[in-house]
N, CA, C and O of each residue as an XYZ file, in Angstrom:
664
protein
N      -1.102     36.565      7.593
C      -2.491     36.659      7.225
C      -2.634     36.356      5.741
O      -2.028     36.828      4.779
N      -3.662     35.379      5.817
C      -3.969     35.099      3.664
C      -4.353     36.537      3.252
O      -4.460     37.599      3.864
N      -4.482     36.232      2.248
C      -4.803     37.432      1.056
C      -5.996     36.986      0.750
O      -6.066     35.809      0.394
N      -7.158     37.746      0.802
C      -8.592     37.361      0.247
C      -9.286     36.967     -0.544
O     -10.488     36.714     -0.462
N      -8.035     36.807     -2.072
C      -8.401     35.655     -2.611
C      -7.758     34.059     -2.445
O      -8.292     33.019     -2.831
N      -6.702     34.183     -1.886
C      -6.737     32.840     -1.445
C      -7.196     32.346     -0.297
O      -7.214     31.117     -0.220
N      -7.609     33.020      0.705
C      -8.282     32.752      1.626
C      -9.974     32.316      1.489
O     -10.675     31.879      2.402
N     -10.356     32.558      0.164
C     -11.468     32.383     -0.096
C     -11.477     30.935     -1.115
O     -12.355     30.075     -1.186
N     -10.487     31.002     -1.673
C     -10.090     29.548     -2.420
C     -10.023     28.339     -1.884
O     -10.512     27.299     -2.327
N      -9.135     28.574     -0.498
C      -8.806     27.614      0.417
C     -10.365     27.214      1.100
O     -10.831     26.077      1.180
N     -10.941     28.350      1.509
C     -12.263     27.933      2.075
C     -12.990     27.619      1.290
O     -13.758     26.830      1.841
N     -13.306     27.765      0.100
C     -14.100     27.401     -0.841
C     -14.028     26.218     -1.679
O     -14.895     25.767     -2.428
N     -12.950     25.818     -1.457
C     -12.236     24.188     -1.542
C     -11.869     24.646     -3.445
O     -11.887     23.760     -4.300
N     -11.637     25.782     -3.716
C     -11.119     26.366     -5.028
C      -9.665     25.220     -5.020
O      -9.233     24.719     -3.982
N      -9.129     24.993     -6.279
C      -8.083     24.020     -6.654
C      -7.378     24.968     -6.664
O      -6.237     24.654     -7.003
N      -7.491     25.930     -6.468
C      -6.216     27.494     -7.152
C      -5.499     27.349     -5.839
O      -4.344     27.764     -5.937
N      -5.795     26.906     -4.668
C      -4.744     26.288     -3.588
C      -3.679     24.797     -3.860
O      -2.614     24.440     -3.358
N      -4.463     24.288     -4.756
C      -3.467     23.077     -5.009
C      -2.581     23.071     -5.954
O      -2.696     24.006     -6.747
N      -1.507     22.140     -6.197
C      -1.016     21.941     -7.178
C      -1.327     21.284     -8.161
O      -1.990     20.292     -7.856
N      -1.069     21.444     -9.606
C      -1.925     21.137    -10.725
C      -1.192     19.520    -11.196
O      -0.049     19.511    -11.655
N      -1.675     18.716    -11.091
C      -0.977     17.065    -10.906
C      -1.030     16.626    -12.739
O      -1.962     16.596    -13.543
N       0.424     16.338    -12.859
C       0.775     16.204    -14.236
C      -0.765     14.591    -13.940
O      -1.275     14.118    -12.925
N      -0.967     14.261    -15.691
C      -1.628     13.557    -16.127
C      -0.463     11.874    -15.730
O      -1.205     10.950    -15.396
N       0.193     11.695    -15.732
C       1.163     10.915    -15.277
C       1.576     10.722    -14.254
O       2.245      9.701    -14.094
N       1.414     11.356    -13.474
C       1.505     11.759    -11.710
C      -0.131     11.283    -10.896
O      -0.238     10.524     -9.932
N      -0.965     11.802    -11.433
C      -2.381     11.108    -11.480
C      -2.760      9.644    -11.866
O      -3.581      8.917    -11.308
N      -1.972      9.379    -12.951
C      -2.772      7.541    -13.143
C      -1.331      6.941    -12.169
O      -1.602      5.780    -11.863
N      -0.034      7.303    -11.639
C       0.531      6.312    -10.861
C      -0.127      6.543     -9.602
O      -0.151      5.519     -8.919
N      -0.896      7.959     -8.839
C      -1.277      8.224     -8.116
C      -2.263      6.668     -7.708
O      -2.069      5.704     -6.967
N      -3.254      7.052     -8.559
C      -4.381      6.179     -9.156
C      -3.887      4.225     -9.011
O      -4.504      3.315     -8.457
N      -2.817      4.209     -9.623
C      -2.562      3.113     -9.712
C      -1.806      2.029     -8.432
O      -1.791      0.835     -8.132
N      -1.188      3.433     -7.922
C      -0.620      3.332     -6.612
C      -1.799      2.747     -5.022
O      -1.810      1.711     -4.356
N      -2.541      3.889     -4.975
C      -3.985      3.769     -4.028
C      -4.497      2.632     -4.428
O      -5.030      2.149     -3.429
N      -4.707      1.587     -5.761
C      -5.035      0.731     -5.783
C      -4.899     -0.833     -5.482
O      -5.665     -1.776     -5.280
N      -3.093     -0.544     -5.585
C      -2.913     -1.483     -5.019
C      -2.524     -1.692     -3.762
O      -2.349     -2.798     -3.251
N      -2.375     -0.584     -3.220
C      -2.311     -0.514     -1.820
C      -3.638     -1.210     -1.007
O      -3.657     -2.107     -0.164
N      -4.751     -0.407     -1.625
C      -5.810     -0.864     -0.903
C      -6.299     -2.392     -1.365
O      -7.132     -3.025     -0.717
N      -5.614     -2.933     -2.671
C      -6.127     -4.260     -2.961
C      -5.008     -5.220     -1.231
O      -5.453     -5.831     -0.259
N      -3.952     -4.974     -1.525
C      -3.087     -5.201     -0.052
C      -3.828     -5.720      1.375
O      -3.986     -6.799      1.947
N      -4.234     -4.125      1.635
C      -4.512     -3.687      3.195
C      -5.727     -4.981      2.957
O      -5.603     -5.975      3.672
N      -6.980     -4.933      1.864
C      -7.856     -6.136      1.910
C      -7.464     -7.400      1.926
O      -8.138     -8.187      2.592
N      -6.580     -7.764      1.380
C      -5.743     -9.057      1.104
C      -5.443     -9.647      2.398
O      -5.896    -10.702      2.843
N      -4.482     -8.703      3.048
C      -3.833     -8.775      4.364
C      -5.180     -9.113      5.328
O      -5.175    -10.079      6.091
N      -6.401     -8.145      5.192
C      -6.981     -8.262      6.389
C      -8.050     -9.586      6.112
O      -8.541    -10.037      7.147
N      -8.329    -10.041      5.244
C      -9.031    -10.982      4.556
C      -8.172    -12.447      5.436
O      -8.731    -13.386      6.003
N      -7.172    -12.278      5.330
C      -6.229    -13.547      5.885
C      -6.667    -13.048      7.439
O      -7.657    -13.707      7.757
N      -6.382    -12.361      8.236
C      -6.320    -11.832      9.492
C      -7.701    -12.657     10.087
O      -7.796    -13.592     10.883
N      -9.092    -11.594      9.058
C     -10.200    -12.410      9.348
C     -10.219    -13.718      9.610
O     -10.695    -14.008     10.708
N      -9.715    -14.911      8.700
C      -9.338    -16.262      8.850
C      -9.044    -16.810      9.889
O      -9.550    -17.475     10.793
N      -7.911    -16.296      9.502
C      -6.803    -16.946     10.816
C      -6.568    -16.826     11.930
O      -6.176    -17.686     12.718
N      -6.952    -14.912     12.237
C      -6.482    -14.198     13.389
C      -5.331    -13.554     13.228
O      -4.614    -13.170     12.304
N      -5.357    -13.546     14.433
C      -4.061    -12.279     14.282
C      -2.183    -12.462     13.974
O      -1.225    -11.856     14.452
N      -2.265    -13.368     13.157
C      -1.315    -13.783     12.491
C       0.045    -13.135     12.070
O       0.054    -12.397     11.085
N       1.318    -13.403     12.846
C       2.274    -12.405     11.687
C       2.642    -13.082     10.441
O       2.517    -14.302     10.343
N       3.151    -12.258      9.351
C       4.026    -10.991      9.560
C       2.542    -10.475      9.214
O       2.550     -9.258      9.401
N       1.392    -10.859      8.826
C       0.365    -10.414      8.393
C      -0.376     -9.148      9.165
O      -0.773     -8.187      8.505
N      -0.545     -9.209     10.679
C      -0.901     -8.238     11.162
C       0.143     -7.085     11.622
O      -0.055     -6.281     12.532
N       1.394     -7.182     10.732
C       2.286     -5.971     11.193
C       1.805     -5.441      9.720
O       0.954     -4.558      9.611
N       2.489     -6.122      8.500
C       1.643     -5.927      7.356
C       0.602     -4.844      6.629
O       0.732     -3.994      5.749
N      -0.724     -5.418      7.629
C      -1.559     -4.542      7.505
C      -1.484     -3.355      7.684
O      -1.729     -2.462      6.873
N      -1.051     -3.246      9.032
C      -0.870     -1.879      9.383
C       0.083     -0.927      8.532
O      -0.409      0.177      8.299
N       1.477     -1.180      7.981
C       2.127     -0.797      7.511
C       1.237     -0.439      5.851
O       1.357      0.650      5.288
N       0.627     -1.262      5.451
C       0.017     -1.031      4.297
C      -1.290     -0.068      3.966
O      -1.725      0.369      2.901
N      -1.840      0.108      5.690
C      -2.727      1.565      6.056
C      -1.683      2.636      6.141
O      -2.233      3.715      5.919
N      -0.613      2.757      6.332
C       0.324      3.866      6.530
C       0.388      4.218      4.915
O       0.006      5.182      4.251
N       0.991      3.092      4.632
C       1.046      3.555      2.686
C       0.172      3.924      2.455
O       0.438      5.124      2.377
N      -1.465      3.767      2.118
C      -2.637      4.309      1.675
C      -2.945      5.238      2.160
O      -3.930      5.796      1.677
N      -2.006      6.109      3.800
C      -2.320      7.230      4.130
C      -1.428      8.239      3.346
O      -1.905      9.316      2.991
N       0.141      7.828      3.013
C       0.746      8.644      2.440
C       0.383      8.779      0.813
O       1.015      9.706      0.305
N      -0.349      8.182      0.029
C      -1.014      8.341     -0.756
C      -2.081      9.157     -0.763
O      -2.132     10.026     -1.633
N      -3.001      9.049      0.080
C      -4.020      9.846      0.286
C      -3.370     11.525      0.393
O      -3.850     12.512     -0.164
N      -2.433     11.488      1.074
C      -1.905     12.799      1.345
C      -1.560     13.341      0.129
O      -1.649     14.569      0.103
N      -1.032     12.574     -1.340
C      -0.913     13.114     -2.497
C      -1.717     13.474     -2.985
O      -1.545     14.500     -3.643
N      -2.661     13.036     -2.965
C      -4.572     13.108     -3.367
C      -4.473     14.636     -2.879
O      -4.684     15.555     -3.670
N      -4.228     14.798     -1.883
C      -5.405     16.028     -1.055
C      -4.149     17.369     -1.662
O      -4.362     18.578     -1.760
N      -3.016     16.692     -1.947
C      -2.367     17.667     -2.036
C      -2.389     18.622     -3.425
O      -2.376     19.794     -3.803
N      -2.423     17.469     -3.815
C      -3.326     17.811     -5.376
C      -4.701     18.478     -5.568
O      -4.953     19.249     -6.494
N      -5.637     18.078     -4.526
C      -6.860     18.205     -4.834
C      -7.790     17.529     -4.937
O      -8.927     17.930     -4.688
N      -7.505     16.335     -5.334
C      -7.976     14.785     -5.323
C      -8.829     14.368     -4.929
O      -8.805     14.617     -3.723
N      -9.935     13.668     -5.243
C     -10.575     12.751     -4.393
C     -10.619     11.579     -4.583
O     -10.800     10.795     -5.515
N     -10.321     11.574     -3.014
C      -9.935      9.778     -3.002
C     -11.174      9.043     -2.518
O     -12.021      9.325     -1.671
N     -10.929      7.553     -3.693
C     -12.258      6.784     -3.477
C     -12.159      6.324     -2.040
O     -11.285      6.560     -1.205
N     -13.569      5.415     -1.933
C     -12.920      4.360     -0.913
C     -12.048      3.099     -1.324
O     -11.390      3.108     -2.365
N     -12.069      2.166     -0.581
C     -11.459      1.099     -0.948
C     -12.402      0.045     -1.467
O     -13.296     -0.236     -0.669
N     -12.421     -0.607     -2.615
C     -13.602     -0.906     -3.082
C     -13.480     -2.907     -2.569
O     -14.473     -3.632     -2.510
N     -11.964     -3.400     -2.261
C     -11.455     -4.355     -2.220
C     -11.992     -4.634     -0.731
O     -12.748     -5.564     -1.010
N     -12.073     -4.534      0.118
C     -12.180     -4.239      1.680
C     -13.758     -4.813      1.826
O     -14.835     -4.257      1.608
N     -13.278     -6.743      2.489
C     -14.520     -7.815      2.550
C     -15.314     -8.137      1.165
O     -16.543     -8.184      1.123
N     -14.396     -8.372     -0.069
C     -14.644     -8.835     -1.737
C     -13.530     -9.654     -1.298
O     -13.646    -10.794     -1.747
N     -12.317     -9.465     -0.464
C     -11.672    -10.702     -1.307
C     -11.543    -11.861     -0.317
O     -11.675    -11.927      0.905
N     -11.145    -13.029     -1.561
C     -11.161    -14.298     -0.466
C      -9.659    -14.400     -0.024
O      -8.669    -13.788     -0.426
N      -9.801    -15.321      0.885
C      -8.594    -15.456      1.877
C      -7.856    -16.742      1.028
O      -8.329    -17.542      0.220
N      -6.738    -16.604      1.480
C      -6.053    -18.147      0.633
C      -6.335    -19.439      1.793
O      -6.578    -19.268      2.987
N      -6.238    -20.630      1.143
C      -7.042    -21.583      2.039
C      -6.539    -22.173      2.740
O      -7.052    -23.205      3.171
N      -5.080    -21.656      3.212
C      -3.981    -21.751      4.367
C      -3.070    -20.597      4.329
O      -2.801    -19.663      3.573
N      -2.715    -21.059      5.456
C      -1.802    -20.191      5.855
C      -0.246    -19.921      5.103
O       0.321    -18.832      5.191
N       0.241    -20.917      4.471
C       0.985    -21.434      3.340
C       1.397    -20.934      2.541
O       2.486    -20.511      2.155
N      -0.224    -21.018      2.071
C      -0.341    -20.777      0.440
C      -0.785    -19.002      0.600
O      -0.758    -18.365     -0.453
N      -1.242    -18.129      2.090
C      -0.944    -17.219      1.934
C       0.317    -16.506      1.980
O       0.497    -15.491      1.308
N       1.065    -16.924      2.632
C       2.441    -16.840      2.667
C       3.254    -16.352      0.894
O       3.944    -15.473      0.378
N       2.417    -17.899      0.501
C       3.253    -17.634     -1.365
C       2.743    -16.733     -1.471
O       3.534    -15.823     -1.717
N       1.482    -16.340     -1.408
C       0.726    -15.342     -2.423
C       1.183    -14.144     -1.621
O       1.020    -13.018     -2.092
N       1.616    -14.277     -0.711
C       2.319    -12.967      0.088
C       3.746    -12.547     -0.803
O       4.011    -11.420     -1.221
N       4.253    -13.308     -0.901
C       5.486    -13.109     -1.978
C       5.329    -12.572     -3.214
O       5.998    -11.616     -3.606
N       4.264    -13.265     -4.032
C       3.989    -12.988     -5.270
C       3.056    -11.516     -4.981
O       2.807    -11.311     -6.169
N       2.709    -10.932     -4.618
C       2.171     -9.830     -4.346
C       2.753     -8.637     -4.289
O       2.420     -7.558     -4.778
N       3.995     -9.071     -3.394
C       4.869     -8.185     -3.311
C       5.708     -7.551     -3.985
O       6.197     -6.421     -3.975
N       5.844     -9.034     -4.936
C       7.377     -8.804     -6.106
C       6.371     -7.981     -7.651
O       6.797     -7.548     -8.721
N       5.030     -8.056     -7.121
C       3.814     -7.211     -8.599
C       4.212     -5.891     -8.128
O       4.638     -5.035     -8.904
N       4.031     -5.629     -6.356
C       3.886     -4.144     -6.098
C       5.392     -4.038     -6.502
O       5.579     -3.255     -7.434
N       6.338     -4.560     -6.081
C       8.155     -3.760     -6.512
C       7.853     -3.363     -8.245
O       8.046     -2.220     -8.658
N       7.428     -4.331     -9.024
C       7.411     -4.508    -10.244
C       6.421     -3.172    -11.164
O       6.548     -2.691    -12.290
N       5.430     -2.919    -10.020
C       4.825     -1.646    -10.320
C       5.330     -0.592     -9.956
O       4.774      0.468    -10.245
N       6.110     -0.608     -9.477
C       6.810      0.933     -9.254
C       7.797      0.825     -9.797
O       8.125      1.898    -10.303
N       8.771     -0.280    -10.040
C       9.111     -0.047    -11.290
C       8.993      0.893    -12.659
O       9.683      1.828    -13.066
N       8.196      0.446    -13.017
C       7.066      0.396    -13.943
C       6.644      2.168    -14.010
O       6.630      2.835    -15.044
N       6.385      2.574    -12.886
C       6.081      3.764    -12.291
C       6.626      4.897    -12.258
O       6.346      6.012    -12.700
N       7.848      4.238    -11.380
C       8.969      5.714    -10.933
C      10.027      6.316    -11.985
O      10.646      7.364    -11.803
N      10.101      5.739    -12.767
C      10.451      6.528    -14.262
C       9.965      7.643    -14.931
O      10.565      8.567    -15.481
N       8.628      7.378    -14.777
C       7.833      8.548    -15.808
C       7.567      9.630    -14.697
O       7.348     10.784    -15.065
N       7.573      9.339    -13.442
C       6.746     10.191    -12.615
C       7.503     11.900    -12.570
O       8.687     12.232    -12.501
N       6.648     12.458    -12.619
C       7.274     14.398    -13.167
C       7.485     15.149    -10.971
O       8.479     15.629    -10.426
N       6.391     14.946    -10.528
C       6.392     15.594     -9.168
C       8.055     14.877     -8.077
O       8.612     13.781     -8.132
N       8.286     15.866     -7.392
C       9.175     14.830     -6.589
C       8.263     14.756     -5.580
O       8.915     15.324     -4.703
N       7.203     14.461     -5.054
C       6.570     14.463     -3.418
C       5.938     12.972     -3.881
O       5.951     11.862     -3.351
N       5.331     13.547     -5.242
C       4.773     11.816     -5.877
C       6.194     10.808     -5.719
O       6.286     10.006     -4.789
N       7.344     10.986     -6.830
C       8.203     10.061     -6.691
C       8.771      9.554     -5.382
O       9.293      8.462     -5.158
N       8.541     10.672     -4.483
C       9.343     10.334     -2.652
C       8.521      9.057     -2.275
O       9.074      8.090     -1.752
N       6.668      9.096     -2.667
C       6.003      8.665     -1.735
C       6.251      7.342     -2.318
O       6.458      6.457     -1.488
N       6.276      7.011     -3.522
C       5.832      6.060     -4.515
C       7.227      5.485     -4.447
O       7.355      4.389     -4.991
N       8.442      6.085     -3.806
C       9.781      5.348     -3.704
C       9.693      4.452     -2.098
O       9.860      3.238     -1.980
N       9.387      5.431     -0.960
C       9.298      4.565      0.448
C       7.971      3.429     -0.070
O       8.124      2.243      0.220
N       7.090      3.723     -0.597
C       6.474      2.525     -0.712
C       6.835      1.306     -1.433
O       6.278      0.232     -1.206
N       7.800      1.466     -2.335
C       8.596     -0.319     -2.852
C       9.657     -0.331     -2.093
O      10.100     -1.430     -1.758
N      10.333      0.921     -1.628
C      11.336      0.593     -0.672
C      10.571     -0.599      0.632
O      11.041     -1.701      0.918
N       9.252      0.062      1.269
C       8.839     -0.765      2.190
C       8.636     -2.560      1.856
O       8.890     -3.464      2.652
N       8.140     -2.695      0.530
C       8.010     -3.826     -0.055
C       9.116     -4.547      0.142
O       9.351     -5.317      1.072
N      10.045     -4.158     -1.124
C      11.099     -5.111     -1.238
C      12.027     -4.931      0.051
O      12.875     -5.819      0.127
N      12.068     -3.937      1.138
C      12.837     -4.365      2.166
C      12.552     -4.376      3.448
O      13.280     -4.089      4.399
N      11.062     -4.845      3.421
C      10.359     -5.442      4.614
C       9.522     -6.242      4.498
O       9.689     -7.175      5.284
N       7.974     -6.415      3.371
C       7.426     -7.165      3.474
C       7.672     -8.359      2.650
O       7.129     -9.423      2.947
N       8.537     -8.246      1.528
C       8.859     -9.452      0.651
C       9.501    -10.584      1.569
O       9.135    -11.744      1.759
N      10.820     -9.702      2.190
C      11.862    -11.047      3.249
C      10.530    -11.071      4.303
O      10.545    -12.158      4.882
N       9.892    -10.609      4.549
C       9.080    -11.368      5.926
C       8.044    -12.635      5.189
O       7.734    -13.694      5.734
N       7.828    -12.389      4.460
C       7.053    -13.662      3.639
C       7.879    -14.602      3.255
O       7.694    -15.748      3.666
N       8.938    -14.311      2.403
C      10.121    -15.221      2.095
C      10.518    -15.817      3.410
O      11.006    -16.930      3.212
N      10.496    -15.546      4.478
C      10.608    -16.246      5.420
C      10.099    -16.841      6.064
O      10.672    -17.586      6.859
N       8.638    -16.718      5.947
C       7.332    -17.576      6.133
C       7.648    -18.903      5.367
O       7.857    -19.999      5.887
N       7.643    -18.518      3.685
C       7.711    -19.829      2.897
C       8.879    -20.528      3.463
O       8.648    -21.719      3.674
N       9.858    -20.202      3.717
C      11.245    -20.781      3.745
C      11.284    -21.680      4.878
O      11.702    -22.837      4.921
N      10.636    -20.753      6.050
C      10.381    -21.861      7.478
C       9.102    -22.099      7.264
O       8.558    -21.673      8.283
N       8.236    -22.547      6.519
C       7.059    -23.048      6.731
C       6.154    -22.283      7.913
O       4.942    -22.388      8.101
N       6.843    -21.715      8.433
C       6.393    -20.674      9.776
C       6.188    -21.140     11.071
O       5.365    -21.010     11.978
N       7.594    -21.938     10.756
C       8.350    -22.663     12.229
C       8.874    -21.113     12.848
O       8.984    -20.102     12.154
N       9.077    -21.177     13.883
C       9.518    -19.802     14.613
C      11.167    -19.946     14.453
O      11.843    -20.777     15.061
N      11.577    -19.152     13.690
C      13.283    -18.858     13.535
C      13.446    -17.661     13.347
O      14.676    -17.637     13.366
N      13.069    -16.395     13.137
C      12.949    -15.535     12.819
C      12.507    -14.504     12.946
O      11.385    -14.968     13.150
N      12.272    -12.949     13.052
C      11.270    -12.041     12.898
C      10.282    -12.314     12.066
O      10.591    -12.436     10.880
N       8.967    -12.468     12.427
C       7.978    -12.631     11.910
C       7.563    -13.921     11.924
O       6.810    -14.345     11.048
N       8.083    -14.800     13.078
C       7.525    -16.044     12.165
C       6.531    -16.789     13.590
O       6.737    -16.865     14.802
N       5.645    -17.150     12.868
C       5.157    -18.012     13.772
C       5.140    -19.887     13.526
O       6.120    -20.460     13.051
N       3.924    -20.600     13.925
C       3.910    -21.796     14.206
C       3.932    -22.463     13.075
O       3.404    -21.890     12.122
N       4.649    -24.113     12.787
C       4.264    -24.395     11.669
C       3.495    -25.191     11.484
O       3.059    -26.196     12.046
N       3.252    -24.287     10.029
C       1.518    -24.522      9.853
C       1.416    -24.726      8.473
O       0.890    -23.893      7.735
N       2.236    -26.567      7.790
C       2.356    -27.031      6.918
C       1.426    -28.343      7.461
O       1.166    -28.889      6.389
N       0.930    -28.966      8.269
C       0.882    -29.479      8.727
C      -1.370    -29.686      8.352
O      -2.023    -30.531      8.964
């Protein structure tokens, strides 16, 4: 059974239930949710296009999983999380190709931001989340794009579909 003042905290949406999120733990938080959700738009922006395209529509999904385990840092903290402000703003690349590159180059910004990131970060639940998420990058969605560009997206591979250099 709670104790009646935290039972009144918790219901009262009081922060004295959360944990107090270093100032550094907050802007990778911050910085993290952003590019996730610039992603999940990116990804679905091509989808819109093209259809249901791989590695793009495994992609997506995987990149709503990341913005959920983010969100979960948010709430754990206390947080409020925006929406996604990227989601039908962005344009699609004007093949399939050239989304492919920009699938690469996207990827190697997000590794490069956590980089960037997982040094300073003070929480370990922040550093766990903010580690499976470049882990997911650099060892799932980078080689599935790199393998797009590489086969033009002749079918040889996981992830690949038709080619569509053509």
């Amino acid at each position: 059974m709670l104790g009646p003042a935290l039972a009144l905290s918790l219901t009262a949406g009081g922060n004295s239930a959360h944990a107090a999120v270093h100032p550094i733990d907050r802007q990778a938080l911050e910085a993290a949710l952003d590019d996730e959700y610039k992603a999940e738009a990116t990804y679905q922006s091509i989808l819109d296009r093209y259809g249901a395209v791989r590695p793009f529509i495994n992609i997506v999904e995987a990149e709503r999983r990341h913005i959920a385990m983010v969100k979960f840092q948010y709430a754990r903290f206390g947080m409020d999380t925006p929406s996604n402000p990227y989601l039908g703003a962005i344009v699609p690349a004007d093949s399939l190709p050239a989304a492919y590159q920009n699938g690469v180059a996207a990827e190697l910004e997000n590794i490069a931001l956590y980089d960037r990131l997982l040094p300073k970060i003070v929480d370990n639940g922040v550093r766990a989340t903010l580690t499976r998420l470049q882990s997911a990058s650099r060892d799932n969605h980078l080689p599935a794009f790199q393998r797009c560009v590489e086969h033009r997206g002749i079918p040889s591979g996981r992830g690949m579909q038709r080619d569509l250099s053509q």
